[in-house]
Each structure stands twice: as C-alpha cells, then as structure tokens.
PASEBA-1860 file (N, C-alpha, C; in nm, 3 decimals):
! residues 219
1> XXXXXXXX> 1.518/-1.804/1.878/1.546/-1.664/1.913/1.559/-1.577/1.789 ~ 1.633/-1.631/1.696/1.646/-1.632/1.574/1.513/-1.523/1.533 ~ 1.414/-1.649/1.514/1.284/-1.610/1.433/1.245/-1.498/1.554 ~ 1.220/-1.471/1.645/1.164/-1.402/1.767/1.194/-1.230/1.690 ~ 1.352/-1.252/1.681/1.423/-1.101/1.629/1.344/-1.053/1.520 ~ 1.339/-1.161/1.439/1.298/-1.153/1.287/1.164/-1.086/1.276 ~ 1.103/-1.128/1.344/0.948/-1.087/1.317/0.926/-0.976/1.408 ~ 1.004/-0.938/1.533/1.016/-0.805/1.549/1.069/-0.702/1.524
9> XXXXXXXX> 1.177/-0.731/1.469/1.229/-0.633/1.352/1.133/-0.596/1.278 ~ 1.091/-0.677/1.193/1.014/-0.669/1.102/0.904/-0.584/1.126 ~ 0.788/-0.620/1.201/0.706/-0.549/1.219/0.745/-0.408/1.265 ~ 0.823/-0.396/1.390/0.859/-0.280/1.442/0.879/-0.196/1.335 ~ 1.008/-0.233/1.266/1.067/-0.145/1.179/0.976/-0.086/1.065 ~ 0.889/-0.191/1.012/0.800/-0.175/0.899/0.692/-0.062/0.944 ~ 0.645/-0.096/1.057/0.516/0.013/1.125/0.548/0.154/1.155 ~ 0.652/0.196/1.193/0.760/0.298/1.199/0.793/0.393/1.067
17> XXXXXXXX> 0.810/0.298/0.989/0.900/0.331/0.895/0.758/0.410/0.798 ~ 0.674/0.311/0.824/0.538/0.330/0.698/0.437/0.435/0.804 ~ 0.469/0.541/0.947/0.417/0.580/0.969/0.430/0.757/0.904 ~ 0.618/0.743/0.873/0.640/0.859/0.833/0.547/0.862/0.673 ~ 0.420/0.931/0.701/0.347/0.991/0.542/0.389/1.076/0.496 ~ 0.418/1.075/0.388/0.441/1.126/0.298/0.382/1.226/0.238 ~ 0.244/1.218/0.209/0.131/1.290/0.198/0.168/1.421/0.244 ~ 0.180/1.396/0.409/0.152/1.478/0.525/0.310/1.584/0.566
25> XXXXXXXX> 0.430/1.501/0.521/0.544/1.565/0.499/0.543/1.621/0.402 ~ 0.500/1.598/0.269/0.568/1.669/0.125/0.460/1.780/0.148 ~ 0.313/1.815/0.167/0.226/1.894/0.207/0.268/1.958/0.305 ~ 0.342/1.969/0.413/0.385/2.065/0.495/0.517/2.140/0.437 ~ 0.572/2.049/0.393/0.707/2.088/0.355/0.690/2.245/0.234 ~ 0.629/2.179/0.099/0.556/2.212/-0.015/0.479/2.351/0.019 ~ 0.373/2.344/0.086/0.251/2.401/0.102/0.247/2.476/0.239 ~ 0.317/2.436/0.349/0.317/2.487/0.476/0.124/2.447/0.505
33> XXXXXXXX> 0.064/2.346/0.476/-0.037/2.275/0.481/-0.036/2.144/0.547 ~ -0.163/2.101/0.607/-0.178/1.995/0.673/-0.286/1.920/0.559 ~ -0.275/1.830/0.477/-0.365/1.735/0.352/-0.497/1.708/0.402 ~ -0.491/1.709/0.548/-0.594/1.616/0.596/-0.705/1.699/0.635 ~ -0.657/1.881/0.647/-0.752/1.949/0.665/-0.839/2.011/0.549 ~ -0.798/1.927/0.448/-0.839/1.977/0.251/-0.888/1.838/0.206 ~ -0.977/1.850/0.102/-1.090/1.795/-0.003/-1.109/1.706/0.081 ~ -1.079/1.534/0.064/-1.171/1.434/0.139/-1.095/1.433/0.301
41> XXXXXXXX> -1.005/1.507/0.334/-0.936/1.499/0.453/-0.872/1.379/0.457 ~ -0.805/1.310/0.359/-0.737/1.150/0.305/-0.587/1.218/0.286 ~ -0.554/1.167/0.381/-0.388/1.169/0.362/-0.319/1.061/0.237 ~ -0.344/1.107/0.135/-0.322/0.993/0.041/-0.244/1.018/-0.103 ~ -0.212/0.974/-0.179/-0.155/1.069/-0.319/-0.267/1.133/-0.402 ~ -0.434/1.069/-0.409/-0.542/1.123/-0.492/-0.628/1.244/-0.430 ~ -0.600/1.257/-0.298/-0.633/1.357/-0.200/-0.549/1.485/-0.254 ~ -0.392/1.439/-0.273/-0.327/1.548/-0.287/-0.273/1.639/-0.430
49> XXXXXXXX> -0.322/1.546/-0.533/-0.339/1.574/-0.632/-0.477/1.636/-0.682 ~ -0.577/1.623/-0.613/-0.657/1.719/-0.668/-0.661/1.844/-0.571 ~ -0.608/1.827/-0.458/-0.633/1.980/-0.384/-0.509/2.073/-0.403 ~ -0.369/1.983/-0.442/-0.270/2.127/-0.427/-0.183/2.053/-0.591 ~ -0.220/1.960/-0.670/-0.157/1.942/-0.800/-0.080/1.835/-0.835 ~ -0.029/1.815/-0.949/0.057/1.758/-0.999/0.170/1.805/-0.921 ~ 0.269/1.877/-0.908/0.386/1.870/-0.827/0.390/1.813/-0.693 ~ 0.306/1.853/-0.610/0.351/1.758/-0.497/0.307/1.669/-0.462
57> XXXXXXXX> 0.208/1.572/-0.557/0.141/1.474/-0.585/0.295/1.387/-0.660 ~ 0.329/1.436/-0.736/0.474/1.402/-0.752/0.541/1.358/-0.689 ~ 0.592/1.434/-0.614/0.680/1.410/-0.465/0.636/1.317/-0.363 ~ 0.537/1.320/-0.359/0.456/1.251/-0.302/0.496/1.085/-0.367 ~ 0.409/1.091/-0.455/0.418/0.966/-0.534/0.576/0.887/-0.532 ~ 0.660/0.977/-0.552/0.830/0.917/-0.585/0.850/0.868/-0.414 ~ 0.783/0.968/-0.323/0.826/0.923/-0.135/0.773/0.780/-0.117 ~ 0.666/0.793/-0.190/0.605/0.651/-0.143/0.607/0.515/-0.201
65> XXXXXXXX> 0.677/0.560/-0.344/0.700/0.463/-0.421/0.900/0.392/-0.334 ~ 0.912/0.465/-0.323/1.073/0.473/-0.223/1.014/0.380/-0.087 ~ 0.925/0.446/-0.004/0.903/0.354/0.150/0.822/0.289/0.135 ~ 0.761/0.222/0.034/0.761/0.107/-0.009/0.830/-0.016/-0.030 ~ 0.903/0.025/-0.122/0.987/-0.068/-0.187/1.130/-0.086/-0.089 ~ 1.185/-0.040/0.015/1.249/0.002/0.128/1.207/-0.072/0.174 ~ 1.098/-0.062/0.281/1.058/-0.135/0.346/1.060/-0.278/0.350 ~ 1.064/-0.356/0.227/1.006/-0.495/0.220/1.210/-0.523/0.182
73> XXXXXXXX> 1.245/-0.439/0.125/1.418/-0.445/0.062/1.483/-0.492/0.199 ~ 1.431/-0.398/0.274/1.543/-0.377/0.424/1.503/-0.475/0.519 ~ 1.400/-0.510/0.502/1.349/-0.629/0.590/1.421/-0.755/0.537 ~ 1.396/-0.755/0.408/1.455/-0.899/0.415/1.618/-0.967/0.398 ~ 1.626/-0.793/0.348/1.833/-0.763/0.422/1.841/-0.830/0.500 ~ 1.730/-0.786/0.647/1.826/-0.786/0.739/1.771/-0.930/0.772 ~ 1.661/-0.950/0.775/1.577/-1.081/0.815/1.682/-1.201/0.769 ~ 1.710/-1.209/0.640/1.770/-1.324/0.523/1.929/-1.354/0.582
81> XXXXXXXX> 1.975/-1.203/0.568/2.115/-1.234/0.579/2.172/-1.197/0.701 ~ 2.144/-1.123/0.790/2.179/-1.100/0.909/2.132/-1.214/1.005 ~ 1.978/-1.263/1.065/1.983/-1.342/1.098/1.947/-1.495/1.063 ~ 1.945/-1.438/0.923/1.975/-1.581/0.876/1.835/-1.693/0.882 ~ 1.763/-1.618/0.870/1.615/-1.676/0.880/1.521/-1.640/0.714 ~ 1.476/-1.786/0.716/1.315/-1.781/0.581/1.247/-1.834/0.680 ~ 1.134/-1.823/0.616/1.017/-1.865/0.684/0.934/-1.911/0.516 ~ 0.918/-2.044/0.539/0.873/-2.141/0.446/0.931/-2.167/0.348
89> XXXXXXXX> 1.068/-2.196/0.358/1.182/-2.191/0.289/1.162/-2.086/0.144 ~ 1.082/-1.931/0.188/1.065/-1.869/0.088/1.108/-1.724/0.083 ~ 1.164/-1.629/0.106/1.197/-1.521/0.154/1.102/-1.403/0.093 ~ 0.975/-1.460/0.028/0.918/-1.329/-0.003/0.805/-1.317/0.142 ~ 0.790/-1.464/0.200/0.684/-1.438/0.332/0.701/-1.287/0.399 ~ 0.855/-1.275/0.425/0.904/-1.159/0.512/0.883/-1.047/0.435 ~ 0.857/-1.051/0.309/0.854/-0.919/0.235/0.693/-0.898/0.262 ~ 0.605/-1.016/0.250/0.435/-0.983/0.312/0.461/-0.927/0.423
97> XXXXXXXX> 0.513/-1.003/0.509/0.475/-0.922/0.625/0.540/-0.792/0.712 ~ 0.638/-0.757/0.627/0.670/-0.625/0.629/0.580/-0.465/0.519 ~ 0.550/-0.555/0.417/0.433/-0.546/0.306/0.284/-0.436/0.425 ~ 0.237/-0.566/0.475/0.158/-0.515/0.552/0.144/-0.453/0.654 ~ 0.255/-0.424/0.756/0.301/-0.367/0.839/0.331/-0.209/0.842 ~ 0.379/-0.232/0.676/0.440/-0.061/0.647/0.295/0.015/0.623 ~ 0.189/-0.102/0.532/0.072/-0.039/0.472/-0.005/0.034/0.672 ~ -0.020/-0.073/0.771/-0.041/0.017/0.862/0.001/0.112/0.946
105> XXXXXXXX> 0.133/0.090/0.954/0.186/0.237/0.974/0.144/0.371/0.875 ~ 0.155/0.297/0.790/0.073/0.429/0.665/-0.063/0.484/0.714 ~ -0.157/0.399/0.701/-0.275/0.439/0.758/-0.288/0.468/0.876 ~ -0.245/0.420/0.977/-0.234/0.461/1.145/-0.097/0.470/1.173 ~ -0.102/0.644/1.155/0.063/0.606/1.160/0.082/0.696/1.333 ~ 0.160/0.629/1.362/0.174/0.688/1.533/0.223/0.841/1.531 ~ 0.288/0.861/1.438/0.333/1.010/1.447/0.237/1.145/1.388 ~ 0.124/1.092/1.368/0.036/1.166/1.309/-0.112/1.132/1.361
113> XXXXXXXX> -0.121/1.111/1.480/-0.237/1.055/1.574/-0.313/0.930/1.477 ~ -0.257/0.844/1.420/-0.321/0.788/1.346/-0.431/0.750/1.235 ~ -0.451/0.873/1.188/-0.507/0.918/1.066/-0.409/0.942/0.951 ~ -0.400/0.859/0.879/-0.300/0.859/0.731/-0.404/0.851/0.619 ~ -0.344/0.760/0.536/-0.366/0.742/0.413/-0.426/0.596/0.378 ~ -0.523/0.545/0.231/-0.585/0.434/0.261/-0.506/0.294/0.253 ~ -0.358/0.343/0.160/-0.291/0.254/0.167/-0.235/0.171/0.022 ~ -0.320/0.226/-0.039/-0.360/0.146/-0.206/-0.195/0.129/-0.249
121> XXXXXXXX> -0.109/0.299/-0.236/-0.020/0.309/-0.334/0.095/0.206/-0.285 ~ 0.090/0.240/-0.096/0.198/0.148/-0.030/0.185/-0.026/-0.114 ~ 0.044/-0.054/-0.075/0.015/-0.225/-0.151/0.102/-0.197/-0.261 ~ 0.073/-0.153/-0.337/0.122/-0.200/-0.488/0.254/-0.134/-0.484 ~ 0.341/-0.091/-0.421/0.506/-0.035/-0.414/0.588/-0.174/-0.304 ~ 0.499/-0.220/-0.244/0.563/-0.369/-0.169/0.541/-0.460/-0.251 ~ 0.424/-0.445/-0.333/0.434/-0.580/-0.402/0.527/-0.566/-0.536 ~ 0.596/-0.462/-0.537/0.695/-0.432/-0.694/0.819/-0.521/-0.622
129> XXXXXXXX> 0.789/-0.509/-0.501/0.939/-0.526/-0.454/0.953/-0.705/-0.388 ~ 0.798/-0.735/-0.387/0.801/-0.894/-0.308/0.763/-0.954/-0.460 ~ 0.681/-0.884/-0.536/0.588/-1.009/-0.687/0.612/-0.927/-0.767 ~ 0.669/-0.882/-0.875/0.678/-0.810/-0.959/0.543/-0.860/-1.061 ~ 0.550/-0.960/-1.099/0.424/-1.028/-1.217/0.281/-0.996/-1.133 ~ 0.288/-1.022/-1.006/0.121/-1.031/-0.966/0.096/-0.902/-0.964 ~ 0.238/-0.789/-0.928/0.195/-0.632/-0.907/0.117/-0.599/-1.003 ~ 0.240/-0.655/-1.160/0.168/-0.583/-1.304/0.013/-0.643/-1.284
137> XXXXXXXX> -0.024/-0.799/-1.294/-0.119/-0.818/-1.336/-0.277/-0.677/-1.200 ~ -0.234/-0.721/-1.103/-0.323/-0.611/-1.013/-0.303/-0.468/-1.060 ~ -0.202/-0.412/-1.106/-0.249/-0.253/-1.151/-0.284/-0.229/-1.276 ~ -0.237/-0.348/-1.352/-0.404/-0.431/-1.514/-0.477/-0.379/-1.461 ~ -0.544/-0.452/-1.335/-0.737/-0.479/-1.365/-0.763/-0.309/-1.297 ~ -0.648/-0.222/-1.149/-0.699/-0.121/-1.149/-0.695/0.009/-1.286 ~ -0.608/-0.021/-1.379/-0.600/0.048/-1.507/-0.707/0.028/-1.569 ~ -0.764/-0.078/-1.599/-0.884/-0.112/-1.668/-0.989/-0.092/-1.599
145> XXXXXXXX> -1.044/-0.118/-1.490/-1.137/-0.030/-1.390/-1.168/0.075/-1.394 ~ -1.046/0.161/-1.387/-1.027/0.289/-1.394/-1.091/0.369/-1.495 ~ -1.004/0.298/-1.613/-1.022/0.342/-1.723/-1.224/0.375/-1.813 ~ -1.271/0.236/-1.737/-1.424/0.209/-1.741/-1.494/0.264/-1.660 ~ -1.462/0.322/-1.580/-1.537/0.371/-1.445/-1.467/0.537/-1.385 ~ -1.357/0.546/-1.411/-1.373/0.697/-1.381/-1.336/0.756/-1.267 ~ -1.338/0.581/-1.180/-1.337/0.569/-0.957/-1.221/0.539/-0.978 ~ -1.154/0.645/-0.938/-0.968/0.533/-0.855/-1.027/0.441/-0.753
153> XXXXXXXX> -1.166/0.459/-0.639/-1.176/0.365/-0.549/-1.210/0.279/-0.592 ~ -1.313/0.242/-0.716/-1.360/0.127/-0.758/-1.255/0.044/-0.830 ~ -1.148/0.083/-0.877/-0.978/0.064/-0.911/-0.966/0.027/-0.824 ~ -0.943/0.082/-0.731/-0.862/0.030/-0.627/-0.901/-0.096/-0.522 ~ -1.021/-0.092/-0.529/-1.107/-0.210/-0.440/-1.102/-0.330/-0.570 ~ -1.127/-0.321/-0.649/-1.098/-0.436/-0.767/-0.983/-0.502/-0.788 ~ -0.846/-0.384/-0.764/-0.737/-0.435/-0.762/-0.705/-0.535/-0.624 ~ -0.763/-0.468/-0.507/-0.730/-0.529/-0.369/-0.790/-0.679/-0.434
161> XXXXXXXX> -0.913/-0.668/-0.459/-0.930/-0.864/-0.422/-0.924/-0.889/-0.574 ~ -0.809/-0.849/-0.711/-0.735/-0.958/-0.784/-0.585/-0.953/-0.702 ~ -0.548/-0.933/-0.589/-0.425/-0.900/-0.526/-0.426/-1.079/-0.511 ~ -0.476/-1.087/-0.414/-0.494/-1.217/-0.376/-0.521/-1.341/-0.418 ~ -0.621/-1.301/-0.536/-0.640/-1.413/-0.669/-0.523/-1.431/-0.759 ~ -0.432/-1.356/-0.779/-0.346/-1.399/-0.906/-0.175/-1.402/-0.809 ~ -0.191/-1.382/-0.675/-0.106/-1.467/-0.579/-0.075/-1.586/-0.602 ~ -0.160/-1.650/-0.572/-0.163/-1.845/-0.557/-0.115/-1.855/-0.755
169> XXXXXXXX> -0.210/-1.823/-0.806/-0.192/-1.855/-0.964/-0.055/-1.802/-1.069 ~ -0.034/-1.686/-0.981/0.159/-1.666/-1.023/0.281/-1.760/-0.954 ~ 0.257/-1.786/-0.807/0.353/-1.852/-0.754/0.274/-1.990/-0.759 ~ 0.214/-2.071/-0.811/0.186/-2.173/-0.784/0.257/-2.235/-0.955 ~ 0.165/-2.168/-1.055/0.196/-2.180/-1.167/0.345/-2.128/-1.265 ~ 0.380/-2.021/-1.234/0.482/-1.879/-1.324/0.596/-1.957/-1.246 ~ 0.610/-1.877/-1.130/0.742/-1.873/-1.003/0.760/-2.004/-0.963 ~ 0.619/-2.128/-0.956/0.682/-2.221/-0.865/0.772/-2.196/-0.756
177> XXXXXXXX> 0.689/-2.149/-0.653/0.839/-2.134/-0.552/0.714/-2.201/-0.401 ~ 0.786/-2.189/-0.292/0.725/-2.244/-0.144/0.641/-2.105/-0.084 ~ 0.569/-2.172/-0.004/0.514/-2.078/0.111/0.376/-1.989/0.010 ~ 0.333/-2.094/-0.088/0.200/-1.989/-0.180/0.108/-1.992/-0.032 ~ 0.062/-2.077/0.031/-0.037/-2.089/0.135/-0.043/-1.934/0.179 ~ 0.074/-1.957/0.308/0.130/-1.806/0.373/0.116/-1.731/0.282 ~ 0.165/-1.702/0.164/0.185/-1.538/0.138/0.033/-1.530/0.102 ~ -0.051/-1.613/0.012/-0.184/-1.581/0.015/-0.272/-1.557/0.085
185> XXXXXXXX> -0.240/-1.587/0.198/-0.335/-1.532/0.338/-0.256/-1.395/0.356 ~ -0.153/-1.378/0.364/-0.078/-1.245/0.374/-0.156/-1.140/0.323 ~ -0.108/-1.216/0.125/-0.144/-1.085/0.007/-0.351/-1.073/0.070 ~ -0.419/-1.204/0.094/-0.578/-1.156/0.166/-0.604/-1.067/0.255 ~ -0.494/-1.042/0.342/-0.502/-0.972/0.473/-0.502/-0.802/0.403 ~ -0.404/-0.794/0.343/-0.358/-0.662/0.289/-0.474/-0.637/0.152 ~ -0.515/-0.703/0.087/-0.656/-0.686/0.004/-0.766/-0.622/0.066 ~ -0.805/-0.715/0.235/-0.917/-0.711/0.293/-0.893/-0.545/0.368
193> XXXXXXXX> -0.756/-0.519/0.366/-0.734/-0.425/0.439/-0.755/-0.325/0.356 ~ -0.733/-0.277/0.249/-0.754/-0.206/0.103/-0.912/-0.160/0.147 ~ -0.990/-0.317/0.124/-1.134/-0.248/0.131/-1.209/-0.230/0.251 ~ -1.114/-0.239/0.370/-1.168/-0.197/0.492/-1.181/-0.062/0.488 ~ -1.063/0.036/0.404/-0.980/0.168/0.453/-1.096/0.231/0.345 ~ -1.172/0.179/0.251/-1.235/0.224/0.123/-1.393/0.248/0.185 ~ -1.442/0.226/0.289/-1.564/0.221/0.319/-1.654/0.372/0.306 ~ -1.587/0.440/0.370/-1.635/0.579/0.291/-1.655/0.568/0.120
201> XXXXXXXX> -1.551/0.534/0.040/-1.612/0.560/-0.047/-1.727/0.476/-0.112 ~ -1.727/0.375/-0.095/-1.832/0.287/-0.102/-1.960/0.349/-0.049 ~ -1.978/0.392/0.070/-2.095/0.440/0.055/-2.126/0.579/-0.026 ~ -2.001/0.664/-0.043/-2.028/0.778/-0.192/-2.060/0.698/-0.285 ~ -2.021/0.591/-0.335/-2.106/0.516/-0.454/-2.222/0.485/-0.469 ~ -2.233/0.470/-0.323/-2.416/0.384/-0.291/-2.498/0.537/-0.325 ~ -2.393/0.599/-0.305/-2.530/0.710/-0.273/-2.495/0.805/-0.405 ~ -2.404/0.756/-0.472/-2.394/0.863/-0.565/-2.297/1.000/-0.609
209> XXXXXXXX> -2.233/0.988/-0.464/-2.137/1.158/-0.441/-2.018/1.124/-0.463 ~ -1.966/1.021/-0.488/-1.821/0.970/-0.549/-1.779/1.046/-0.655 ~ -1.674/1.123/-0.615/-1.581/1.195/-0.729/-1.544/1.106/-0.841 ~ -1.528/1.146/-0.940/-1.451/1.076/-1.066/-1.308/1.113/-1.048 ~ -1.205/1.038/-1.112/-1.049/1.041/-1.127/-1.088/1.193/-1.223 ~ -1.002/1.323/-1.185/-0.972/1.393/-1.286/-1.064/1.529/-1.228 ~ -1.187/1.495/-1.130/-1.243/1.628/-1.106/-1.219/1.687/-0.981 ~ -1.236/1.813/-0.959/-1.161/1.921/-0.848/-1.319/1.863/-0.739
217> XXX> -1.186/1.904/-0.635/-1.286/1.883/-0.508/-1.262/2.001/-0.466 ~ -1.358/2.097/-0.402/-1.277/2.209/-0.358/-1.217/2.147/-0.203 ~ -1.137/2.261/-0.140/-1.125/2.239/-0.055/-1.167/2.333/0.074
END
C-alpha cells in the first residue's frame, strides 16, 4: 500500500506541480503577454529571452531552476521519510521519476491546454537535485556543443543522449550505489523525451532556418 501511495504521490504531485510554467506566468505577470503567441510560440526560457530579454528570462530561469529542484526534493521527503519507502534500495529512483513527471507537466501542462515548454531546463534542474556529477558532466557536452555550433537545440539534443550515457558510468563507477539499471532507463526515458519535444527544430536544421543562440527572432 505503502509503494501504491508512493508512486502516486509522486507522479500526481510532480505532473501538477511541473504544469505551473513558468515561462507562461513570469510573461503574463512581467509583460501582461502570453510567450506562446511570440517568436517560436515555445513556452520555454530561449523563447523568452529572445522575444521580451534578459529580465524575465531571468525570472524565468530562477522559477524553474526552483520547480525543479522542488520537485524531485519534495518527493523524496515525502516518499523516503513519510512513507518510508526506496525503491531499489536507492532513493534517487524516486527523484527519476518525479524528474520525469515534472518535465511532463512542463511540456503538457493541464493548466495551460497542454502546450508548454520543451523541457531541457526542467531535465537538467532535477538532475542537480537527483546526480549532481552526471548534471555537470551533461551541461559539459551542451556548453561545448553550444559553444561549436551556435544551436541551443543541437546542445540540447547532445546533452539529452550524454544524459543517459554518463548515468550507468557515474553510478556504476564514481557513486557505486543500487538501482543503476532503473534510473538508466529512467535518465533514457527523459533523454528520449528531450528529443521527442526537439523535432521541430531538427527539421529547421535539415532545412536550414534554425536560429543561432544570440539572434532576434522577431515576433
């Protein structure tokens, strides 16, 4: 019964929690604007930094870096010590799968007919809070991506599948700890999900119309 609570908490709370965007609040709040009706119509932090700036790209950024790291915190509060449940005698499993839960509430978030954001920043603000080492090494390769290429998406799709590669190879090797199996299918799920949400831009690449990090889109 135990585990039953656990994993509905979890999800519930996580999907909920990761539906309130941020994007879409600090832009109304800010701007008396809706994000999604400006530049790529991406409820996201790179959406909102090139159409209304550095300040509420800011705000933005600090909201989401917060229901992130919340999310996976409060889950395993309550999961660990309230009812008293791990799952693979490891307690970061529950932080995956609150991890991924919040990332879809983000992107389909119920309070916003389900059009959010792609999800990138949520990934890497759960994983500060479940892997600290695999986070750094994944926002490495999107820094260096970045840095070579110019694409936050091509960053960001590079980072999604080393998410999953330097999973198994931090906790198998670094952490030594239980449950590498699980969380690596987890951290795969939330990778695969990265480059599901990226498909638009992928085909701006194929074809060429992909913005660079740094240039105005109008809106």
């Amino acid at each position: 019964m135990d585990i039953f609570l656990s994993l509905a908490f979890t999800i519930i709370f996580s999907y909920l929690f990761g539906s309130l965007n941020s994007a879409i609040i600090v832009c109304r709040v800010l701007k008396h604007k809706d994000i999604r009706d400006y530049g790529s119509n991406n409820a996201g932090l790179t959406n909102v930094l090139r159409v209304f700036g550095k300040g509420p790209a800011a705000a933005t950024l600090l909201c989401d870096l917060a229901k992130g790291v919340l999310a996976v915190v409060i889950c395993r509060l309550v999961v660990t010590n309230s009812f008293g449940v791990t799952f693979f005698h490891d307690d970061k499993f529950i932080g995956y799968l609150a991890g991924f839960f919040v990332m879809l509430g983000h992107i389909f978030p119920v309070f916003y007919g389900f059009h959010g954001g792609k999800g990138v920043l949520i990934a890497a603000t759960t994983l500060i809070a479940i892997d600290p080492l695999t986070c750094a090494f994944s926002v490495a390769v999107f820094a260096i991506v970045l840095a070579a290429t110019k694409y936050v998406s091509v960053g960001s799709i590079c980072a999604a599948i080393a998410y999953p590669v330097f999973t198994p190879i931090v906790q198998l090797f670094i952490i030594k700890g239980d449950g590498v199996l699980a969380n690596t299918l987890m951290a795969t799920a939330i990778g695969l999900l990265i480059i599901y949400m990226h498909r638009p831009n992928i085909k701006r690449l194929m074809n060429g119309t992909e913005n660079k990090f740094g240039s105005k889109k109008k809106a």
